[in-house]
N, C-alpha and C positions, 0 to 999 in steps of 0.2 A: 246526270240529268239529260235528257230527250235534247236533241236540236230543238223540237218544238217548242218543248217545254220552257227551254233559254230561250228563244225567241220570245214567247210571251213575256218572262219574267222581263228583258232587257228595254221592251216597247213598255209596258207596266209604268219603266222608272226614267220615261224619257231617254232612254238610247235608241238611236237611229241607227237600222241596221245597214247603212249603206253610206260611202260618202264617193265623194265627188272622185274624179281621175284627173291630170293634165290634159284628156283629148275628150273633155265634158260629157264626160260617161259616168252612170253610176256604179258603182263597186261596190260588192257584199262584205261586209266584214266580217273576220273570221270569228268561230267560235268561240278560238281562247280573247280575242281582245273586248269580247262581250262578258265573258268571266272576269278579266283584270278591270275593266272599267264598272263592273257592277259591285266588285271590290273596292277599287275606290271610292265609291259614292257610299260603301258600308252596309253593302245590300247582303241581307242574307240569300245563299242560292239556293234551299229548301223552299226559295218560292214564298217566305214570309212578306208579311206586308214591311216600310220602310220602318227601319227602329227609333230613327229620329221621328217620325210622323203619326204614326202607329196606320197608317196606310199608304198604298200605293198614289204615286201623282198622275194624276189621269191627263190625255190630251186637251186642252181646251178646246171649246166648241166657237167656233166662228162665230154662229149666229146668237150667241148669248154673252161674246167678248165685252169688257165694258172697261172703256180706255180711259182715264182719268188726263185732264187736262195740264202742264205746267206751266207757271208762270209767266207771263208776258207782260210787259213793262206798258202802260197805258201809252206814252206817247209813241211807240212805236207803229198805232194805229193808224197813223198821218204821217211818218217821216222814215225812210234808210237813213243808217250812221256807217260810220268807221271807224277803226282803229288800228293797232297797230301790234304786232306780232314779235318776240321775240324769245332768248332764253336769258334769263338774269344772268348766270356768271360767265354770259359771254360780253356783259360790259364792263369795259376799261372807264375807266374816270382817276384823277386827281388824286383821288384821297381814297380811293378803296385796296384793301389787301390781298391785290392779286387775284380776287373773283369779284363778281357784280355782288351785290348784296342789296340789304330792303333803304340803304337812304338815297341808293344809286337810282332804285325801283319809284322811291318818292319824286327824285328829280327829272325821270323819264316820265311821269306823270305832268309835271309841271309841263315839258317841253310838249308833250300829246296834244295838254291841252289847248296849250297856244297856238298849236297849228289846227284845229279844229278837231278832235279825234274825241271818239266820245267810247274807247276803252284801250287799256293795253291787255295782251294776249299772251302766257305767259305758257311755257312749259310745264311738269310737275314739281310742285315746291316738296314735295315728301320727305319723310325723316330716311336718310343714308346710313349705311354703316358707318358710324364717327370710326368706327377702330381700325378701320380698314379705307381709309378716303378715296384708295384708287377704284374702288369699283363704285362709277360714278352717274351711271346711266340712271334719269330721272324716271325710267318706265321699269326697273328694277328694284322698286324701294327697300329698304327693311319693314317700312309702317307707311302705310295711305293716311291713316289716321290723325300722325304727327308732321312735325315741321322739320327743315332741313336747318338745323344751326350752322352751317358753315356758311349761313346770310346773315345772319349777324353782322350789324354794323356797329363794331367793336369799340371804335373813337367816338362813336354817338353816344356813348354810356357814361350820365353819371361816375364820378372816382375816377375815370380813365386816367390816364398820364402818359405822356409818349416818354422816347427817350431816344437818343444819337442812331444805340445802336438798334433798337426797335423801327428804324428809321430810315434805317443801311437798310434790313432785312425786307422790310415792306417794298423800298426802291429796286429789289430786286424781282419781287414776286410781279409788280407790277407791269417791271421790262418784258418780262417772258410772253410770245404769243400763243402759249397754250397753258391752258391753267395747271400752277402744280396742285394740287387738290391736296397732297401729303405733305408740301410745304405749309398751303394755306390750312390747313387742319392743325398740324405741329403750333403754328404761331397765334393763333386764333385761340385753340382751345388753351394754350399756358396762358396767354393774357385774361381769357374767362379765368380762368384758375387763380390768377392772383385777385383777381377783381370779388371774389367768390366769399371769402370773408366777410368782410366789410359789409356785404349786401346780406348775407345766413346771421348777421349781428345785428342788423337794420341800423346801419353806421349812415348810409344812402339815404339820401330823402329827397325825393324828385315828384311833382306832380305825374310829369309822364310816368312815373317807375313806383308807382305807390305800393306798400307792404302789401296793405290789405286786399291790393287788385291781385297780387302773389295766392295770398290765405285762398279767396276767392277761387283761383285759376284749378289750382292745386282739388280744393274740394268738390269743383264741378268738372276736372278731367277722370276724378276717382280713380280706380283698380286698374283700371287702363293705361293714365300717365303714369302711375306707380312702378306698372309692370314694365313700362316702354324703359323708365329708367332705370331700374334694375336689369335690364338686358342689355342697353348699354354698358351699365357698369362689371356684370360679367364679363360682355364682349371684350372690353379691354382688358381684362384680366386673364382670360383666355387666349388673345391673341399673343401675351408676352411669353407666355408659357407655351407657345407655337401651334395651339391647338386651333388659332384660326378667330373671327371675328364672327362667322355664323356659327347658328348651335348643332348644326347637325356634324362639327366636327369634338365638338366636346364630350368630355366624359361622361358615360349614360347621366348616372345620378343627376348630372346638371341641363338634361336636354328635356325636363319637365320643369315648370315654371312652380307645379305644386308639389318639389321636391322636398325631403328633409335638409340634403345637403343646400339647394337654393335659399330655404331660408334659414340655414345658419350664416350664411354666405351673405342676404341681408342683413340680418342682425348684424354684423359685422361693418358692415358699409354705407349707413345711417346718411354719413355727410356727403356720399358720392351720387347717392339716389338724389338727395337735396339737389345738389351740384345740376344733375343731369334734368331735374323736374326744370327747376330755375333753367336751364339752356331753354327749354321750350316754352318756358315764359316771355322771356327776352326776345324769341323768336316772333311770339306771338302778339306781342307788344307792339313791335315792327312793323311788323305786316298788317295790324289797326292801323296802328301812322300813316303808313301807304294807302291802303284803302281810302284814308279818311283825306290824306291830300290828293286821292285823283279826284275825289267829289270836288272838292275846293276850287280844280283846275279845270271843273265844268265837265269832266268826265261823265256823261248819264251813266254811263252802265259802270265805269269803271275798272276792276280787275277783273281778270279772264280767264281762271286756272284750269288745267288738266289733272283730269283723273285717271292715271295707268291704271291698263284691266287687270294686274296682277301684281301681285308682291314676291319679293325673291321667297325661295323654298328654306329656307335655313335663317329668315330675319324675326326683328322683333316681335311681329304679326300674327307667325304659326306656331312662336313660341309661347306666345299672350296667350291664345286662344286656337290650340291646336283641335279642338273638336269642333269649329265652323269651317276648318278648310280642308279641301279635299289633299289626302297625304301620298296619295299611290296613283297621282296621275297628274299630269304640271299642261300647262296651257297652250295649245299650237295651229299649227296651221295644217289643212291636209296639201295633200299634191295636189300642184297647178300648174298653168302654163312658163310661169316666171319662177317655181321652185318646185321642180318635175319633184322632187325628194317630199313634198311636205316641210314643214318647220315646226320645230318645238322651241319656246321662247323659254321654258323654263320656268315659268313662272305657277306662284300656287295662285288656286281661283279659289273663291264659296263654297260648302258643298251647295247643290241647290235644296234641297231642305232645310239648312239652316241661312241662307243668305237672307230671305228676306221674314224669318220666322219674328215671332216678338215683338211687343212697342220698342224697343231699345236695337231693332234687329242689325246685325253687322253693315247690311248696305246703308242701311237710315244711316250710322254714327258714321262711316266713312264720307257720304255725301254733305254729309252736315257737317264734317271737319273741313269741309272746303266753302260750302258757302256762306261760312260765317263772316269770309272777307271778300264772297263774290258777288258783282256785279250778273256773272256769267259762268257757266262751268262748262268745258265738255268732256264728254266721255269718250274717251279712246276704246276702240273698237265696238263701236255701239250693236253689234252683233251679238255681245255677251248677254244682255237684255231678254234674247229669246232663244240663245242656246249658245253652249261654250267647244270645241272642237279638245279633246285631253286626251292625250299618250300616254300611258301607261308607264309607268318606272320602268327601265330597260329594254323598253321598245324603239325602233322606228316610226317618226309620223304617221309613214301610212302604216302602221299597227294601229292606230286612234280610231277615234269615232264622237260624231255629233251626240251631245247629252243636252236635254230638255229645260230653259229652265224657266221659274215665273214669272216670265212678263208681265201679268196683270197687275200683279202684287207690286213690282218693282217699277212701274210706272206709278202705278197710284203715291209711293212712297214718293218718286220722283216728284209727282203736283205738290205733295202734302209740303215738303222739304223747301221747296222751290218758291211756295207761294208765304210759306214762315220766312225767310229770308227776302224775299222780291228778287230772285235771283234764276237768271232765263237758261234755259239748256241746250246746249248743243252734242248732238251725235255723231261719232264718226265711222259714216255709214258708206265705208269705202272694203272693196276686196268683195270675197265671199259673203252677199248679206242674201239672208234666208227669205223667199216671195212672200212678200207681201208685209216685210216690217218697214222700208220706206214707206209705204202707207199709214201703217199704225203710229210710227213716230210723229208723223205731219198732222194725224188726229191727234196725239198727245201733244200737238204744241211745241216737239221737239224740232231745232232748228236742225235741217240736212250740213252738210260739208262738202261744199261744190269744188275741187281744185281744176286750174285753168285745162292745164295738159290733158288732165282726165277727161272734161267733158267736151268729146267726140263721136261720132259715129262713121258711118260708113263714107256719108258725102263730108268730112272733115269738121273740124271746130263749130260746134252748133253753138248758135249767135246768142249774145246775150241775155234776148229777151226771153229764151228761153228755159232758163234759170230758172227754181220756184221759187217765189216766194219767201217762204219758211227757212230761208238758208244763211250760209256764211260761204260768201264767195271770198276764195283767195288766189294767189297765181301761183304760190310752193310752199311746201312746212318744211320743219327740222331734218324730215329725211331726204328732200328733194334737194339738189344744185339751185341755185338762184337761177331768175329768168337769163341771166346771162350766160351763166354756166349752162342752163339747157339748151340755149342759141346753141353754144359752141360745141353739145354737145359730150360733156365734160364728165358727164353722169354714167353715157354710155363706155367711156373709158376707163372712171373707174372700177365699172363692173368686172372692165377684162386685166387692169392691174392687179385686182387682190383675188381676181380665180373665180369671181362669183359667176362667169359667163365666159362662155370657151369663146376661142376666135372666129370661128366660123358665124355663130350666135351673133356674136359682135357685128361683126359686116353688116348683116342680114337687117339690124339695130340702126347703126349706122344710116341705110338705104333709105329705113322707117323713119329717120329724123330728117332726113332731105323733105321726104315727102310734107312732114308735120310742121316743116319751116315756110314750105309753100304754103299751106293750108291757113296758116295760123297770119300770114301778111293777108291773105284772099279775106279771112275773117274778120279782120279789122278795117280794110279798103269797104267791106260790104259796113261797117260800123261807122263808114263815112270817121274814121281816125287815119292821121298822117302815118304813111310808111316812106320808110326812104330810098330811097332809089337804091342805094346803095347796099340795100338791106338782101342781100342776094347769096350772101356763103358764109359756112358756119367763123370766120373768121373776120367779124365786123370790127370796126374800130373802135373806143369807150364811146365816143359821141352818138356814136348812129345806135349803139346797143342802148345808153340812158335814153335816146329818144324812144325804143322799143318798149323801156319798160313805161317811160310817162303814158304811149300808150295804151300796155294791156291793161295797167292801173284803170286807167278813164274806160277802158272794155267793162272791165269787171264791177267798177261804180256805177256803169249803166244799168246794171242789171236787178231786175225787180228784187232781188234777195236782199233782205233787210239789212244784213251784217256784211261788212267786204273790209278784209284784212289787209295791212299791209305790213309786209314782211321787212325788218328794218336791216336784214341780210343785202335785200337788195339793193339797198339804198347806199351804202358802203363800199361795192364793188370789193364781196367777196370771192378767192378764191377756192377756198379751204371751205368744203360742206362740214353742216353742222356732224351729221350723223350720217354714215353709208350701212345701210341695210345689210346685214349678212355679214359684216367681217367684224373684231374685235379685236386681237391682239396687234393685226396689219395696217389698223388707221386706227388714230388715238380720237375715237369717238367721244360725242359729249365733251372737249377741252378747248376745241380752237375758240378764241379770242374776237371781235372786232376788230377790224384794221382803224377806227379811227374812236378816241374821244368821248366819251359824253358830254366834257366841253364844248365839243366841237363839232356835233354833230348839227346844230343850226346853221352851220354855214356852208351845211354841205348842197351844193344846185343843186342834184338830184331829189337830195331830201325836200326841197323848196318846191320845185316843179312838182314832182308828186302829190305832195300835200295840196297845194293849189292846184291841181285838178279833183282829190277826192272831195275839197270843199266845194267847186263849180259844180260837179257835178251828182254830190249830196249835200247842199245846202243846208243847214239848220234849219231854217222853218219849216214849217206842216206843211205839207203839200194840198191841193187843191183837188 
């Protein structure tokens, strides 16, 4: 085929023939990575129209765009709220098994809403590989679709029985400050397993745990939960046999879902499918509970969940339904100034022909698997909406290129999904986002994602009121250091600990944080908010740094943005970041712990002061 020739065919089916550099230049992409990515999308290169479509997807036209609205909650026409941020199995409590889980999630509710909080903010709940517990990262799932059973709140269950030594063992899980995830898996899943009986017998009889809500569950998750359990129940049958707990290290025969060998392999396994449906019943059951006690505890909006933009390449997801994801190109970042290489996350995406295709179409059932207990959802990296960046199998990032994909369609789903639930959206419309889809998002009603640090310019920290609207202001997420750790610094060091940034870089970082520590006290003196004198080197003392963060809190509550998060990382005087960008076997991501309590976490001052300023300064009543 002609250069020309592939250049049309590649613009035809939404590939971009150019992507970005580290020194914000464009760059042609090469021939072959227009052949591999038109491959992955399943494109015939005779130049046919798409095989899923039976035609080519053409550019959208600006002037005939027509952006469909989502959801927005009536009283937010008169009043900002808050709430409150965190990841469930990083709460320690009393009675739980060594991870948070959904009645830790109920009591964090309670406590929200006593302090005036009108949601909690939660990471991704996603179904994990059970077989495999250490690979634990909530933006890796096996299934978007499903739940994460290792939240199960095991003692909350009808039949339960403890015992001495079930008793020793849980007293241990709970000691540890980093979750054993393989412990908590091992002990969790046997005590499901004993409990499993009795409930596949309807021995159990509980209002909250009713059969028939089972029968129900079961026949409205249809082919879907079926399959999800049956991939569990290989996975583990697979991993003892060393073949691994994803499918793409199993025996061909078994790495099609509509194999002979798979379903003799069901047949066979009748009670384990049961087993594994029932986990995500139980899961689901939960996570009603929760939902239904943040309302109780005056929560307006409620639960807050994240949607990872991708599913691991080997999980339940491309296994179920391996003809909607793209197989021969996984999801990344191109080069920039923070990762001169590009990044590939690894993950499988949509293809865009099938993502939003169908009344029943994969984006609708995954958004609709979340806001059936949302108050609020957002979506992580809200750039997928109008085009996805994919590296090709055996490539390098910058071998990738920007692919097209239906915005229109996937908003409209987004209203349609959002206004069947009453449940509001948020985008995170951070990094590389394409001109002009912060706009489109703000006409769909989608709320932006303001973080503190980020919103700067040239003359430093632009002031609060400058914030839209439409937004969710917060001061850090899961990949950031807490505002203390940023004071100090802490984030720039561990970039040059685990090798993600040379020393020199470092320095250079360093210099930059001097500066942004001036900027950031100047922004707040101009906020007419107390700074303390003493507030001078990145080595402040716990007093003067909780007076810093009371406040960028009271900054970020001034600001006309309807939603303003509070991270309950900060409130604790974390050391240990939840999640460090870029490294994986050298920092035990996704596991550290809370240093204090869910007991105990009302009596923390910090906690106290905070909260009493985000209530002065977002009141419950309607504004005027």
């Amino acid at each position: 085929m002609k250069s020309a020739e592939l250049d049309k065919l590649a613009r035809r089916h939404g590939i971009s023939l150019t992507r970005p550099s580290p020194d914000n230049r464009e760059v042609a992409i090469s021939g072959e990575t227009k052949r591999k990515i038109l491959s992955a999308l399943k494109i015939d290169l005779s130049g046919a129209a798409d095989p899923e479509t039976g035609a080519p997807r053409r550019e959208p036209n600006p002037a005939t765009k027509k952006i469909a609205r989502s959801f927005l909650p009536d009283f937010l026409s008169g009043t900002r709220v808050w709430g409150m941020s965190l990841q469930l199995y990083e709460l320690r409590s009393a009675r739980n098994w060594g991870i948070g889980d959904l009645e830790d999630l109920s009591d964090m509710a309670d406590l929200a809403g006593s302090l005036g909080a009108d949601f909690i903010g939660l990471t991704p709940l996603h179904a994990p590989f059970l077989a495999d517990p250490g690979r634990c990262s909530p933006y890796e799932p096996s299934s978007r679709q499903h739940l994460n059973p290792l939240f199960i709140a095991v003692d909350r269950l009808p039949g339960f029985a403890s015992s001495p030594e079930l008793e020793r063992q849980l007293a241990s899980l709970r000691r540890t400050d980093l979750v054993d995830y393989i412990g908590v898996a091992k002990i969790k899943l046997k005590a499901l397993r004993d409990l499993w009986p009795a409930w596949r017998q309807r021995n159990v009889i509980d209002q909250a745990y009713d059969p028939a809500d089972f029968d129900a569950f079961i026949a409205q998750g249809g082919n879907s939960l079926r399959l999800h359990a049956l991939f569990e129940c290989l996975s583990f049958s697979m991993a003892e046999r060393g073949a691994g707990a994803g499918w793409q290290g199993w025996p061909s025969d078994f790495q099609r879902f509509d194999s002979a060998a798979v379903a003799e392999f069901d047949r066979g396994h009748a009670d384990d499918v049961g087993f594994h449906m029932w986990l995500q019943w139980l899961a689901h059951r939960q996570l009603t509970q929760a939902a239904d006690r943040a309302r109780k505890a005056g929560l307006r909006i409620g639960l807050y969940l994240d949607l990872a933009v991708g599913e691991a390449v080997d999980g339940s997801a491309t296994w179920s339904e391996p003809d909607v994801y793209i197989s021969e190109a996984t999801i990344g970042s191109p080069p920039d100034p923070f990762a001169v290489d590009g990044q590939d996350w690894h993950l499988a995406g949509y293809l865009p022909s099938t993502i939003a295709a169908g009344e029943t179409s994969p984006f609708r059932r995954m958004v609709s698997a979340a806001m059936r207990y949302a108050g609020a959802i957002r979506i992580d990296h809200a750039a997928a909406l109008r085009r996805l960046f994919l590296v090709p199998l055996g490539s390098r990032p910058d071998g990738g290129a920007y692919v097209r994909y239906p915005e229109e369609a996937l908003l409209q789903i987004l209203a349609e999904v959002s206004a069947e639930h009453r449940c509001l959206v948020i985008g995170e419309d951070l990094g590389l986002i394409p001109k002009g889809l912060q706009d489109d998002l703000a006409e769909a009603h989608i709320l932006s994602y303001r973080i503190l640090s980020y919103e700067q310019d040239g003359k430093g920290f632009k002031p609060a009121d400058s914030y839209p609207i439409l937004a969710l202001a917060c001061i850090s997420t899961h990949d950031h250091q807490t505002l203390a750790g940023w004071w100090r610094a802490a984030d720039i060091e561990d970039r040059l600990t685990h090798g993600i940034v040379p020393p020199d870089l470092t320095e250079k970082h360093l210099q930059h944080r001097k500066r942004e520590r001036r900027r950031l006290k100047s922004a707040f003196k101009a906020a007419g908010l107390d700074v303390s004198p003493r507030l001078t080197a990145a080595r402040a003392s716990k007093a003067t740094l909780n007076a810093l963060t009371v406040s960028a809190y009271r900054f970020i509550a001034r600001s006309p943005s309807l939603l303003a998060a509070v991270r309950l990382a900060d409130l604790t005087d974390e050391k240990r970041p939840t999640n460090i960008p870029g490294t994986s076997d050298s920092y035990p991501n996704w596991k550290p712990k809370l240093a204090t309590r869910l007991e105990d976490l009302a009596s923390i001052p910090l906690l106290k002061s905070v909260a009493a300023a985000m209530r002065e300064e977002r009141p419950r009543h309607r504004l005027r």
